[in-house]
Backbone as a ProteinNet text record, in pm:
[ID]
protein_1_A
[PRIMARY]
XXXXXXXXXXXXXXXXXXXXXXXXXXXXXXXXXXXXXXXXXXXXXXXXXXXXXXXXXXXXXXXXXXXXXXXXXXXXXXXXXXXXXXXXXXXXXXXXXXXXXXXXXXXXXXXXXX
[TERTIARY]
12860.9	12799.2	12887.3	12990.1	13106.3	13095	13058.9	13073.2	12961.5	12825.9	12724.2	12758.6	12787.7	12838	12933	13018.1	13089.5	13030.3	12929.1	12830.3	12724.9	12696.3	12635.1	12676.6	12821	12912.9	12946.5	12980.9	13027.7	12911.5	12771	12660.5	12618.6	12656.3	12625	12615.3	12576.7	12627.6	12723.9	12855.1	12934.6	12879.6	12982.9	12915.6	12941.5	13021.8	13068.3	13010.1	13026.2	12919.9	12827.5	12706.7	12615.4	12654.9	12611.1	12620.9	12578.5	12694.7	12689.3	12559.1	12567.9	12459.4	12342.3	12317.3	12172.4	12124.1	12247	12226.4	12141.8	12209.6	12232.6	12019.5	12075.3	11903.4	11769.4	11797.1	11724.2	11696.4	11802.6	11759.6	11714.2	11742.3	11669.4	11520.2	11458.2	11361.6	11287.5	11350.4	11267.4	11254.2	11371.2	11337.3	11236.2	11240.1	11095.9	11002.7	10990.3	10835.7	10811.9	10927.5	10893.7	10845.1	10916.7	10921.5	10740.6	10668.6	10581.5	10484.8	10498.3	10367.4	10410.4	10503.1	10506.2	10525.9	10617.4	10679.7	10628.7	10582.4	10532.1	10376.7	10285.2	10142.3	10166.2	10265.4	10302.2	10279.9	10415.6	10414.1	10324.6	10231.9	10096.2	10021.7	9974.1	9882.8	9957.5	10132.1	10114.6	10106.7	10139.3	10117.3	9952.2	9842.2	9719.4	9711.2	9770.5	9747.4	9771	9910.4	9968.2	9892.6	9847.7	9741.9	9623.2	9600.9	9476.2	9483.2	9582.8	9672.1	9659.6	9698	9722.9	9563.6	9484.2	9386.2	9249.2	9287.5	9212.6	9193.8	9087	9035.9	8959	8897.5	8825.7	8725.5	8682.8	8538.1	8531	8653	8652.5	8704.1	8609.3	8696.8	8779.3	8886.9	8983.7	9033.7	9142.1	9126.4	9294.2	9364.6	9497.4	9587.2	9680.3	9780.4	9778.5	9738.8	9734.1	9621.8	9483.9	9347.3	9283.5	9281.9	9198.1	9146.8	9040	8946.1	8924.8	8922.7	8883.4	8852.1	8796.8	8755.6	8863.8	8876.4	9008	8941	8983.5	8955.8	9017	9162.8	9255.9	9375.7	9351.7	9437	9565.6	9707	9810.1	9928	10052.4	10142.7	10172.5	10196	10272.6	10197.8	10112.1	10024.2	9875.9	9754	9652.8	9589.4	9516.9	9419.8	9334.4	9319.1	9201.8	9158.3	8989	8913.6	8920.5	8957.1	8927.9	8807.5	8754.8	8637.7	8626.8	8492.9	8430.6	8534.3	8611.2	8687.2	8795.2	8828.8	8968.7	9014.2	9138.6	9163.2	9318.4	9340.2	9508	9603.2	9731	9788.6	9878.2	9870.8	9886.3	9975.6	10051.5	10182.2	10079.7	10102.9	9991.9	10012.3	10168.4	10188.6	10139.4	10051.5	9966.3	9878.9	9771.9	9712.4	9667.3	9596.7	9598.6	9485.1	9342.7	9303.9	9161.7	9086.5	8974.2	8882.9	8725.5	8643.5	8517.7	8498.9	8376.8	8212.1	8135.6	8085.5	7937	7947.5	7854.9	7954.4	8054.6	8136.8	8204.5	8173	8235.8	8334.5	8424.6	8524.2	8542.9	8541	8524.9	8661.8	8639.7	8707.7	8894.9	8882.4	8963	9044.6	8958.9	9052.3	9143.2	9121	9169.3	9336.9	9296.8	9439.5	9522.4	9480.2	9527.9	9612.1
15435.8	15316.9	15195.8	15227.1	15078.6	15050.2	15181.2	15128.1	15009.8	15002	14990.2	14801.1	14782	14656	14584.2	14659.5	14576.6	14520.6	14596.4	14562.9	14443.9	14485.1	14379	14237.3	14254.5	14107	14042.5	14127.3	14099.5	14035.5	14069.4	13988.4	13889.5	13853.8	13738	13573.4	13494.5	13336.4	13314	13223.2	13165.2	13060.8	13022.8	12947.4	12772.7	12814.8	12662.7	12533.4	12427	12292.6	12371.1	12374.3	12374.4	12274.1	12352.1	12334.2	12197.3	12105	11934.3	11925.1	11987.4	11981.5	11984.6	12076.1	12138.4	12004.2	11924.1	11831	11685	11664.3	11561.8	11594.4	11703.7	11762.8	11726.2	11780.8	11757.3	11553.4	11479.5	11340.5	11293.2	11344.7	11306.5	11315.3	11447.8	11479.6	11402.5	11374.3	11229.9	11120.5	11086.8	10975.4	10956.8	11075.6	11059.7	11066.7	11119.6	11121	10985	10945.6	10779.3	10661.4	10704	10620	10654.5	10763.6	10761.3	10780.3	10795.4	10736.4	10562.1	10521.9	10395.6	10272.6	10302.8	10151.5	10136.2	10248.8	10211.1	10188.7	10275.3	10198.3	10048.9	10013.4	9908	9782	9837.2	9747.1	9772.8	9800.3	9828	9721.6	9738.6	9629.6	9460.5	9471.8	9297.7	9288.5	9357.7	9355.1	9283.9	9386.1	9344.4	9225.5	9183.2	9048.2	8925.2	8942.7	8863.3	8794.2	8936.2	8936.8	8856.6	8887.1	8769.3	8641.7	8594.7	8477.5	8383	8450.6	8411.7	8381.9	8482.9	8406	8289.7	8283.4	8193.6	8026.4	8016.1	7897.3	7806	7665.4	7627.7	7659.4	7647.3	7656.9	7784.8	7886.4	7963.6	7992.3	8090.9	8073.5	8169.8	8109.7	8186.3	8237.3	8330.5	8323.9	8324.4	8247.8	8245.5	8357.8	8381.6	8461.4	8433.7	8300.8	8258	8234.4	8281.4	8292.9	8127.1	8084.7	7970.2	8004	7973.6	8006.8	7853.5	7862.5	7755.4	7758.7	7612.3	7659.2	7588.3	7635.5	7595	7489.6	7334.1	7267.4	7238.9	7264.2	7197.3	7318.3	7408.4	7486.6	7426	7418.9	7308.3	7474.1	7433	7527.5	7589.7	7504.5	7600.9	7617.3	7538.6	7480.5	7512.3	7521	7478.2	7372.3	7290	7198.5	7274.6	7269.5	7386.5	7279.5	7265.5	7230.9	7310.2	7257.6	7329.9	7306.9	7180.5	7142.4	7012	6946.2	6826.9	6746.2	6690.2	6550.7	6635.5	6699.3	6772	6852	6775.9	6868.3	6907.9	7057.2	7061.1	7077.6	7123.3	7181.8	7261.3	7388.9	7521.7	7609.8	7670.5	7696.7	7870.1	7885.1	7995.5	8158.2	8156.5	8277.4	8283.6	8171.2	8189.2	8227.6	8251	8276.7	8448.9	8481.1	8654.2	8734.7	8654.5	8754.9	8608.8	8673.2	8617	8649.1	8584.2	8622.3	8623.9	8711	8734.8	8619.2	8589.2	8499.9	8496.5	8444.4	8448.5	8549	8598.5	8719.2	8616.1	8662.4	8610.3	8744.4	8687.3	8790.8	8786.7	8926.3	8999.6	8964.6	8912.5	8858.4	8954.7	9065.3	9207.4	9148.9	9141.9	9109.4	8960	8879.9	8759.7	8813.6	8900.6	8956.5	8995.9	9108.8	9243.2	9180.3
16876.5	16824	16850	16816.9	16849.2	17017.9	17133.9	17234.3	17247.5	17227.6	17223.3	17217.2	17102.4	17051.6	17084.6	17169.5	17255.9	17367.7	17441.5	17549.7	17506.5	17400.1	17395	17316.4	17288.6	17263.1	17397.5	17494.9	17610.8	17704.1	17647.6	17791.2	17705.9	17577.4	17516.3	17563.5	17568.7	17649.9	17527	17619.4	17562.2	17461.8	17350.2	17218.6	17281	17388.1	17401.8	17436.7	17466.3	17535.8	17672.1	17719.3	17772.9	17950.3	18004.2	18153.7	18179.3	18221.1	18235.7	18382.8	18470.6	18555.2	18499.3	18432.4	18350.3	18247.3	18198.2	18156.4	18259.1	18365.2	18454.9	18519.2	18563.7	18607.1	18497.6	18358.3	18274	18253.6	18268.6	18244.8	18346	18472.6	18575.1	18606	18536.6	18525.7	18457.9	18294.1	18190.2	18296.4	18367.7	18418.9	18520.1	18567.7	18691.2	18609.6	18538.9	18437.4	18362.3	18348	18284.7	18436.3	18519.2	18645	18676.4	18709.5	18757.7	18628.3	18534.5	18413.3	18419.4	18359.9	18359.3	18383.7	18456.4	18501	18649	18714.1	18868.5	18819.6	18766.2	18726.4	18664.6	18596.3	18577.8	18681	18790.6	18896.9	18960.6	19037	19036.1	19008.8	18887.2	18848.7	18828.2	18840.5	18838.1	18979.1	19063	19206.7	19255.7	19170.7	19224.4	19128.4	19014.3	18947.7	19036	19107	19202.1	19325.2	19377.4	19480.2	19436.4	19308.1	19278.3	19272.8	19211	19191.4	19314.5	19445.5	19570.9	19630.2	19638.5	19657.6	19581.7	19490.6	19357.1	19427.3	19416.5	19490.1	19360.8	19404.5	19323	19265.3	19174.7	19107.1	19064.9	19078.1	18993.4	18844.7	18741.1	18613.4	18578.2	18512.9	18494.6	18338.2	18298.3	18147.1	18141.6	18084.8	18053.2	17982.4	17993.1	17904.3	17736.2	17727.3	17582.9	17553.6	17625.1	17574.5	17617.7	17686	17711.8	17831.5	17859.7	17940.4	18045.8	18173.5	18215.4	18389.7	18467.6	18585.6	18651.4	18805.8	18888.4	18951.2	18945.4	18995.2	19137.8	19133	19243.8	19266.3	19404.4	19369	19450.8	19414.6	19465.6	19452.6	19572.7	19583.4	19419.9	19353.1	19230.7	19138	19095.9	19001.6	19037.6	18919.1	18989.9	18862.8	18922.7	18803.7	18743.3	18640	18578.2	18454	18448.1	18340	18277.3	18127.3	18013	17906.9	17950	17859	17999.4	17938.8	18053.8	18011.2	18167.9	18157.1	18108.8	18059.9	18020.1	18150.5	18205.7	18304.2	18264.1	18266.3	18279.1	18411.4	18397.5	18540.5	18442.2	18540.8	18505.2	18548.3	18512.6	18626.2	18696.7	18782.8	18871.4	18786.2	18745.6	18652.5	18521.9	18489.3	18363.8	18372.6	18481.1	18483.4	18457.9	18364.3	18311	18405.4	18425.9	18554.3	18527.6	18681.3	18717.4	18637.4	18620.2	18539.2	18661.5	18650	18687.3	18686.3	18773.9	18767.3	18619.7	18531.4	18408.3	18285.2	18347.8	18232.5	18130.6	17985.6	17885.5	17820.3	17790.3	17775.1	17624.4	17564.4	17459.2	17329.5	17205.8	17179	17148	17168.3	17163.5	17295.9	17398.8	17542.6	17552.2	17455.9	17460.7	17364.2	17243.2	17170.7	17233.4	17318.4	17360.7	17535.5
[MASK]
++++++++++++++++++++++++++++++++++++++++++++++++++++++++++++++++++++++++++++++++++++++++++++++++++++++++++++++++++

């Protein structure tokens, strides 16, 4: 019986700190799983935001980062003119802009929060 228990003290794993590779492998792994759920669908979509940005011409409407809604009067290198009401015109820096609206689309008051 005592041999028995030595055999099986002896194939036991050591009690000590855990294999630093096994470590290094394991965070690498979180990190690809964070990299491709989030931050690349991420870049992704400001990519196609960008892309929209670039082609945005007049007379289209647009909806701001801070919820104002309005049409592009004058699109200029950095800036574009955008009506916000008749005779109200602003200038807009082009990265405010949050996305295009669709032609007759009124946007849902949830999408203006969110």
């Amino acid at each position: 019986m005592q041999h028995s228990l030595t055999i099986l003290a002896q194939g036991a794993a050591p009690a000590g700190p855990g294999n630093p590779m096994g470590m290094i492998v394991t965070m690498g792994l979180i990190f690809a799983i964070f990299y491709f759920m989030l931050i690349r669908p991420q870049q992704r979509k400001e990519k196609d935001r960008r892309k929209t940005i670039e082609t945005l011409r007049a007379g289209q409407r647009v909806i701001f980062a801070g919820g104002l809604i309005g049409t592009i009067v004058e699109a200029r290198p950095h800036t574009f003119a955008i009506e916000i009401a008749r005779g109200v015109t602003v200038e807009v820096a082009r990265g405010a802009i949050s996305r295009l609206l669709k032609e007759g689309e009124t946007p849902a008051v949830e999408e203006t929060r969110g």
